[in-house]
C-alpha positions in Angstrom: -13.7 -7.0 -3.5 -14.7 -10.3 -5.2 -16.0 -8.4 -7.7 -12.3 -6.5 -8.6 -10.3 -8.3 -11.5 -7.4 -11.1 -11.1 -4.9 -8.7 -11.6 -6.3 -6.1 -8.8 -3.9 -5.8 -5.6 -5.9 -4.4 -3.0 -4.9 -2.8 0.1 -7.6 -2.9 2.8 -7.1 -1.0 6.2 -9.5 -1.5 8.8 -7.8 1.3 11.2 -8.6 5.1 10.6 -6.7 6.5 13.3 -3.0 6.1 12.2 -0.6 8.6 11.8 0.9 9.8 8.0 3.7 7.2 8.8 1.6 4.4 10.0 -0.7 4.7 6.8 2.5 4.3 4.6 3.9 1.8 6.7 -0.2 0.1 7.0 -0.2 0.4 3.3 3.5 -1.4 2.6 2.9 -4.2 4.9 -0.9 -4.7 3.1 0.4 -4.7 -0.3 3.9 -6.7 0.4 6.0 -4.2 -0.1 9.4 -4.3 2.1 11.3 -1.6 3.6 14.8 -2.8 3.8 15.4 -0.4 7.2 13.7 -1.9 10.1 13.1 1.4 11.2 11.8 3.4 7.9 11.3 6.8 7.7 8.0 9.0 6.2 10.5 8.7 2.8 11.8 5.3 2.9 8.2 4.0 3.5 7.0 6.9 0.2 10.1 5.3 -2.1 9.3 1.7 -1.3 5.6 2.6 -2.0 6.0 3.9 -5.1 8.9 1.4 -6.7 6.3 -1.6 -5.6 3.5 0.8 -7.4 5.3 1.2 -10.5 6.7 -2.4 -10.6 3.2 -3.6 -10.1 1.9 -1.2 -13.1 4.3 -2.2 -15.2 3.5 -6.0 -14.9 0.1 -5.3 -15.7 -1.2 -5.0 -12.1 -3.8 -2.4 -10.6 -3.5 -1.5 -7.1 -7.0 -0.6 -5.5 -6.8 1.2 -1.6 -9.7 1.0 0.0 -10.1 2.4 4.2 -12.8 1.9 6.1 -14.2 4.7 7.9 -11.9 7.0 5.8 -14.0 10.2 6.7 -12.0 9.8 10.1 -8.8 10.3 8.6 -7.0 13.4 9.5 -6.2 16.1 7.3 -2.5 15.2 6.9 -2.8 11.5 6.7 -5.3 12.4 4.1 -2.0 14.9 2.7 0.1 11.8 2.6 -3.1 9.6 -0.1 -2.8 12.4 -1.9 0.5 12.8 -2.7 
């Protein structure tokens, strides 16, 4: 990670065993983006995701996701990276 570029925002998760939800909401808290509803759904936690996303690409930034132990992942939290 020391090695990524200045204008690299990484998301690091540590926990392989989350649900879809948790992953979006693991992923949100990591890179500081904020749900305005305390209690976000799957979409809310997708849309805030992806206006942080394309606000960070369009000042330049790149985001970088790396999980630990991803192989444990299941099939649809792996569903959710995908899309």
């Amino acid at each position: 990670m020391q090695q990524l570029p200045a204008t690299s925002d990484v998301a690091f998760i540590v926990n392989p065993s989350l649900t879809a939800n948790e992953l979006l909401q693991t992923m949100c808290d990591e890179l500081g983006a904020v749900c305005a509803n305390p209690q976000p759904t799957g979409k809310m936690l997708l849309d805030t995701l992806t206006r942080h996303l394309l606000s960070s690409h369009s000042r330049g930034r790149h985001t970088v996701l790396i999980i630990d132990e991803a192989q444990n992942l299941s099939a649809a939290v792996l569903e959710q990276i995908r899309l």
